[in-house]
C-alpha atoms as one frame of an Amber mdcrd trajectory, in Angstrom:
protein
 119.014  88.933  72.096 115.111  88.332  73.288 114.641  92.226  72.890 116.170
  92.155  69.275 114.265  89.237  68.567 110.988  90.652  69.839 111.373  94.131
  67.793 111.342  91.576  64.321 115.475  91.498  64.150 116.793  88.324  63.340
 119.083  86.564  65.495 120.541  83.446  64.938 122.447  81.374  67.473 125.469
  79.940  66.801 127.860  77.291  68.501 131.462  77.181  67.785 131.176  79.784
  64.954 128.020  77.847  63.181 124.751  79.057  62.984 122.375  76.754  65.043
 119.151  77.889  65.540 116.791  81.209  64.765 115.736  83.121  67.533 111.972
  84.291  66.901 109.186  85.728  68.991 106.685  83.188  70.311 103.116  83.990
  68.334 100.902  84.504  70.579  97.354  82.495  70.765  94.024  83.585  71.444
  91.864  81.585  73.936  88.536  80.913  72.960  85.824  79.679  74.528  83.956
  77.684  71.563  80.336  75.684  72.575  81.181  76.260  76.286  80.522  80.352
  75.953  77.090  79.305  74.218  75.975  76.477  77.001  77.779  78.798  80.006
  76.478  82.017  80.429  76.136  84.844  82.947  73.037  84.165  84.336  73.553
  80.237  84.862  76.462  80.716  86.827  75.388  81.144  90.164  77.028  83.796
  92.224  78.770  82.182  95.480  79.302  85.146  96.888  75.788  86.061  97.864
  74.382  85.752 101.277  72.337  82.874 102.581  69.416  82.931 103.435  68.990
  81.952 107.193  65.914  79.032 105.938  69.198  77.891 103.556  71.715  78.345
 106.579  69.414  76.394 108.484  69.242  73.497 106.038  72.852  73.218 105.257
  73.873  72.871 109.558  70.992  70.622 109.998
């Protein structure tokens, strides 16, 4: 029934011999980022997987 209803068939579920309820594909939604992509980008996000420095290292155990 999900495949059917995923190629554009239409399936209808019945109970007791009664139609019930349409089975349709989900539509699916785009995510978008909206003011955050224009305050966030790239180069302000700071990349935690570079090395310390050992001055940093230092500072952070202290």
């Amino acid at each position: 029934m999900i495949a059917a209803a995923e190629r554009g068939e239409e399936v209808i579920i019945a109970h007791g011999g009664v139609p019930v309820v349409p089975l349709v594909p989900a539509k699916r939604r785009r995510v978008r980022l909206g003011l955050l992509e224009v305050v966030v980008s790239r180069a302000t996000i700071p990349n935690f997987l570079e090395f310390v420095s050992e001055p940093e290292l230092a500072e952070w155990s202290a």
